[in-house]
C-alpha positions as CSV (number, residue, x, y, z in Angstrom):
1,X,108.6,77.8,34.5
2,X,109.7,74.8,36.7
3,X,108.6,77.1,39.9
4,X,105.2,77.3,38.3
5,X,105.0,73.2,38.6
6,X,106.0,72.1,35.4
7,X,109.3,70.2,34.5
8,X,110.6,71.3,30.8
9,X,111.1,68.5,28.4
10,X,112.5,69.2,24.9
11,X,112.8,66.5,22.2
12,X,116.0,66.9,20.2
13,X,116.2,65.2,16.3
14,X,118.7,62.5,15.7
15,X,120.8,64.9,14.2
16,X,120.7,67.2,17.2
17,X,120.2,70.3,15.3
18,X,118.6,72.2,18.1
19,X,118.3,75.3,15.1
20,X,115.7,72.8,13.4
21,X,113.5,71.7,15.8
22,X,110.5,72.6,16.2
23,X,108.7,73.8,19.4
24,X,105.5,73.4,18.8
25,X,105.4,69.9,18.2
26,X,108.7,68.8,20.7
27,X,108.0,70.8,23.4
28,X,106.5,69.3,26.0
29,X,105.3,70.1,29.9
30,X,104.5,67.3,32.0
31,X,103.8,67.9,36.1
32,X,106.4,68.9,38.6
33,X,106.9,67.3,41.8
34,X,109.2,70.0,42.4
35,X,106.6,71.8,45.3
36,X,105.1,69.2,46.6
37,X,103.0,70.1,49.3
38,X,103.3,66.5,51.6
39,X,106.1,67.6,54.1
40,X,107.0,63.7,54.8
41,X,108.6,64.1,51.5
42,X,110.3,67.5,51.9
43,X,113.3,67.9,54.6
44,X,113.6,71.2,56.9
45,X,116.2,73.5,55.7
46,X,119.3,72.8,57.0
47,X,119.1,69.1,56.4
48,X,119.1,67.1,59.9
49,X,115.9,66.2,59.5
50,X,115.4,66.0,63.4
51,X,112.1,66.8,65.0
52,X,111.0,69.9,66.7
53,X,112.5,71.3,70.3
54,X,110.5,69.4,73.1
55,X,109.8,73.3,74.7
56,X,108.6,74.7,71.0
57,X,105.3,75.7,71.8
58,X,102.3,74.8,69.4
59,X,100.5,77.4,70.8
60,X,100.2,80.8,72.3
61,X,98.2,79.8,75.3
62,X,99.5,79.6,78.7
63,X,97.9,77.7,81.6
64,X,98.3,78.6,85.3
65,X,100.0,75.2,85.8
66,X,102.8,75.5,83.1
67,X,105.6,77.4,84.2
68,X,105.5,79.2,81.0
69,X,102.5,81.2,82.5
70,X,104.6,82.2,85.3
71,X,107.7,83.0,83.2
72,X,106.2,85.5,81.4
73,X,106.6,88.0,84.4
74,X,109.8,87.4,84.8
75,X,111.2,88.5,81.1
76,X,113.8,91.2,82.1
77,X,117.4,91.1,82.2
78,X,120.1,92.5,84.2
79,X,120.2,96.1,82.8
80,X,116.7,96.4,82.7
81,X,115.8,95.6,86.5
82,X,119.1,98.2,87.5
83,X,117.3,100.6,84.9
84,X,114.1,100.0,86.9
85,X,115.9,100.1,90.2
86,X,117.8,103.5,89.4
87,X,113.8,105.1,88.2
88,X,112.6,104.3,91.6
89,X,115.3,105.8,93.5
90,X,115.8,109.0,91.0
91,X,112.7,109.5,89.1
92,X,112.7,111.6,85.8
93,X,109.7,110.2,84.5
94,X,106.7,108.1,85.3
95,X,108.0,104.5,85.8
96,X,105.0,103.4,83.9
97,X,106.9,104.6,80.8
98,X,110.2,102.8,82.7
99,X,108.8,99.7,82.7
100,X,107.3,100.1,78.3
101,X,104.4,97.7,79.2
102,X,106.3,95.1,80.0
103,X,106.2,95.1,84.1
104,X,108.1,92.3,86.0
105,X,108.1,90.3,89.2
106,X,111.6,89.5,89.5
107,X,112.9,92.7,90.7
108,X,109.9,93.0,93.1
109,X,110.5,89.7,94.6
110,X,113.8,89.9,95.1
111,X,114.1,93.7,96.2
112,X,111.2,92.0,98.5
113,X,113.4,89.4,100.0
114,X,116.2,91.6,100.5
115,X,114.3,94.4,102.7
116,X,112.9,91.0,104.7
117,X,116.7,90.2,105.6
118,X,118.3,93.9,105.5
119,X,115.2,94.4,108.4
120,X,116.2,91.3,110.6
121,X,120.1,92.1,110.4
122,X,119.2,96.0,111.5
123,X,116.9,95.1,114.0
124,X,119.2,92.2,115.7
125,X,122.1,94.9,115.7
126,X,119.8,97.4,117.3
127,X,118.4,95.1,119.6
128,X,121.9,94.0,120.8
129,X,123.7,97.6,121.6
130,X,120.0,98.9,123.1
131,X,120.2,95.3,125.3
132,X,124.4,95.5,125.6
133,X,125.3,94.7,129.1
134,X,122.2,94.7,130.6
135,X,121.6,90.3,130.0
136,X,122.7,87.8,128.1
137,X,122.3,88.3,124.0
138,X,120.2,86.1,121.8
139,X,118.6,86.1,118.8
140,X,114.9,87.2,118.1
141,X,113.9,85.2,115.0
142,X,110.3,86.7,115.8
143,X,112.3,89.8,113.9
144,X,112.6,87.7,110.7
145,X,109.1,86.4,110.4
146,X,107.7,89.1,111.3
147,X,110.0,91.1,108.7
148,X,108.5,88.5,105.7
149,X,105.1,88.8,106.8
150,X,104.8,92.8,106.8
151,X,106.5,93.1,103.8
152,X,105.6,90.3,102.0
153,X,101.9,90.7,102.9
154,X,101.9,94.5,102.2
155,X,103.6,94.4,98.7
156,X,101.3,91.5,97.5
157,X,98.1,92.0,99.3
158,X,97.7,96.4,99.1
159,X,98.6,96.2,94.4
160,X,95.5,93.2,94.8
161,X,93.5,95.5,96.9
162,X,93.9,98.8,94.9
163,X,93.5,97.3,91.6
164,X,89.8,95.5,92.6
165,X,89.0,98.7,93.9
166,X,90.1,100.8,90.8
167,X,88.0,97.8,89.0
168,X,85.0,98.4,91.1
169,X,84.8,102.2,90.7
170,X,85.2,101.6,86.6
171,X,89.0,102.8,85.6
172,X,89.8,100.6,82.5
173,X,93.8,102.1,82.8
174,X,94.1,99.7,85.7
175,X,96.7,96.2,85.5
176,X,97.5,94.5,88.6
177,X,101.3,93.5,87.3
178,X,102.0,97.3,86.9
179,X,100.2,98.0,90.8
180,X,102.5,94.7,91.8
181,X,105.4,96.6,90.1
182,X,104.8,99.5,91.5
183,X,104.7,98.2,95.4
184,X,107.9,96.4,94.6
185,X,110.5,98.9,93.3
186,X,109.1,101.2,96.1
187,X,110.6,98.6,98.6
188,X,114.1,99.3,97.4
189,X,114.1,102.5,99.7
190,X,114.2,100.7,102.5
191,X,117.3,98.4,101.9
192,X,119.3,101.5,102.6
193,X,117.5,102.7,105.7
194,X,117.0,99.6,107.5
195,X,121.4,99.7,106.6
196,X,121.9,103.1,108.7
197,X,118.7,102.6,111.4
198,X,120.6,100.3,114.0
199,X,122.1,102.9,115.6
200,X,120.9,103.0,119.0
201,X,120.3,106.7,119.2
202,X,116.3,107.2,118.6
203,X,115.7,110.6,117.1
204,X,118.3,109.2,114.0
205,X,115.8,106.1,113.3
206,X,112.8,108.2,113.6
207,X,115.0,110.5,111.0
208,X,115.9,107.9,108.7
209,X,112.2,106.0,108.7
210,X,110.8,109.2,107.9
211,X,113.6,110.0,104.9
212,X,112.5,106.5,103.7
213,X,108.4,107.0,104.2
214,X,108.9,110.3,102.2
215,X,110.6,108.8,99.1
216,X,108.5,105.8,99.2
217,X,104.9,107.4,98.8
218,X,106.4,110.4,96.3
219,X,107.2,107.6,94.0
220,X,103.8,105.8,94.4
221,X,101.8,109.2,94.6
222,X,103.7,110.4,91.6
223,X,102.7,107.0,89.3
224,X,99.7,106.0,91.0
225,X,97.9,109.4,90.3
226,X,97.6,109.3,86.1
227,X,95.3,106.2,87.2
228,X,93.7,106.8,90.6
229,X,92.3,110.2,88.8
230,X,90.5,107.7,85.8
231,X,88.1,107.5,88.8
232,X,85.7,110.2,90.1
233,X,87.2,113.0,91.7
234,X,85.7,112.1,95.3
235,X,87.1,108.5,94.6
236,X,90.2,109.3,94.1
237,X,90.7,111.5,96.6
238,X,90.0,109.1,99.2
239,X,92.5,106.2,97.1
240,X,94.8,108.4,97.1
241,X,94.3,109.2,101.1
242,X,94.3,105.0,102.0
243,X,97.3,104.9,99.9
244,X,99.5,107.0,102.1
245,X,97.9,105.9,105.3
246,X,98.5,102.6,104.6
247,X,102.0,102.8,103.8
248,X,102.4,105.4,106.6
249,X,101.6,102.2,108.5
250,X,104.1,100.2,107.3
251,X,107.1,102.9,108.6
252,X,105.3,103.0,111.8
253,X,105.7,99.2,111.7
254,X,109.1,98.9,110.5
255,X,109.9,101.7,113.2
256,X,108.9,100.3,116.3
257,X,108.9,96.7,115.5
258,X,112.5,96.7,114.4
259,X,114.4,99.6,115.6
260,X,112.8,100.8,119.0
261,X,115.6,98.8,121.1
262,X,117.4,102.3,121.6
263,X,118.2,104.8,124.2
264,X,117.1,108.2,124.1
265,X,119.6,109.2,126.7
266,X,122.8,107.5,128.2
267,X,122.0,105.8,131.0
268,X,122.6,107.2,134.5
269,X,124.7,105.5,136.7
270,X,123.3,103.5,139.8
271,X,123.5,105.7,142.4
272,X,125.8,104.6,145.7
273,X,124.1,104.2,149.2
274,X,124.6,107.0,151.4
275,X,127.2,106.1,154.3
276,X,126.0,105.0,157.1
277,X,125.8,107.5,160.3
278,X,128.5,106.5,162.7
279,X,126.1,108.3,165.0
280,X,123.7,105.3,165.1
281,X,126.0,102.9,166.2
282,X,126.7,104.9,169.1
283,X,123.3,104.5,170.2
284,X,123.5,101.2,170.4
């Protein structure tokens, strides 16, 4: 009864014979302060009494200038991104499913970063044997800015561009994390290739390029069809035909802007002048 709100009170005789006493007339129920409902007078379990965290949250909503907005789309750990990473190099299933609608930026960003660095270090090796004893070596930092700005550019500008147009022509399955997700664990092929495409013999590079073009757009062709084909089929015909001209693009550009410093064939040897004719000087 005291967790109903009342406090029991029982009135005992003077003889305190509680086998006489009657409860009818000494039993009595007077209000509990037991649940009272002001918490200035209750303490927080555990007894310290100390206010809430500063970070606690009041509230579920998220402003673009709070970097709780931002930390959102990074909410993966360690086995999770590898996980992720391992999908887009051997897929089994559609990374859509990989990612269990929770898609990330941080392994984009920094897969990003890596293929920007991997591309300058295999194009300044390249550049140095296809330049070796011809001049003087030095660095092209043109190769590193240009590095960030393709990939960079492409991986946040082409998810941006696909998803307004998947928008415009009405597919409702569309989410521009998941297209930015997409573009960024597709990046991870080319940390190996740009790796192996210094060598200075061309036909390898164009090899390699193409190994890493190939794997690239099956793993976005593979993922991005279940959502290019919510669209008409004309529509998505043509998406789908943008899609891999636009990343055929980016090889060609990571071809010949980074490893195009090559020989096709060893150089020949300058040629000696001919002798001169001991005849001529007798004419003189």
């Amino acid at each position: 009864m005291s967790g109903a709100g009342y406090d029991v009170v029982v009135d005992v005789d003077e003889e305190g014979d509680l086998g006489h006493t009657d409860l009818q007339e000494d039993l009595e129920f007077h209000s509990s302060n037991f649940n009272d409902s002001n918490p200035s007078n209750r303490k927080a379990p555990g007894g310290s009494g100390l206010p809430a965290p500063a970070t606690a949250s009041s509230g579920s909503k998220r402003f673009l200038w709070t970097l709780s907005f931002y930390a959102q789309f990074f909410d993966v750990d360690t086995n999770q991104v590898l996980s992720r990473c391992w999908a887009a190099l051997y897929p089994r299933s559609n990374f859509l499913d990989v990612l269990e609608g929770n898609p990330d930026l941080y392994g984009p960003l920094w897969i990003a970063t890596t293929v920007v660095f991997i591309l300058f270090l295999g194009g300044t090796i390249n550049k140095y044997l296809g330049e070796h004893g011809k001049q003087a070596f030095v660095y092209d930092f043109t190769l590193l800015s240009g590095a960030a700005g393709m990939i960079y550019g492409y991986t946040l500008i082409i998810p941006i561009a696909l998803f307004l147009a998947l928008k415009y022509f009405g597919s409702e399955s569309a989410n521009l994390l998941e297209c930015w997700a997409l573009y960024g664990y597709s990046n991870l092929i080319w940390i190996p290739v740009a790796l192996i495409s210094w060598s200075p013999i061309v036909i390898l590079n164009y090899v390699f390029v193409a190994v890493g073009f190939g794997v690239s757009v099956a793993f976005l062709l593979r993922n991005l069809y279940p959502v290019l084909s919510a669209t008409d089929k004309q529509t998505s015909k043509v998406l789908l035909i943008l899609v891999v001209a636009l990343h055929a693009g980016l090889a060609i550009g990571i071809k010949f802007l980074f490893f195009s410093f090559g020989k096709s064939k060893p150089e020949e040897p300058p040629k000696e002048a001919p002798p001169a004719d001991p005849a001529m000087f007798l004419m003189f």
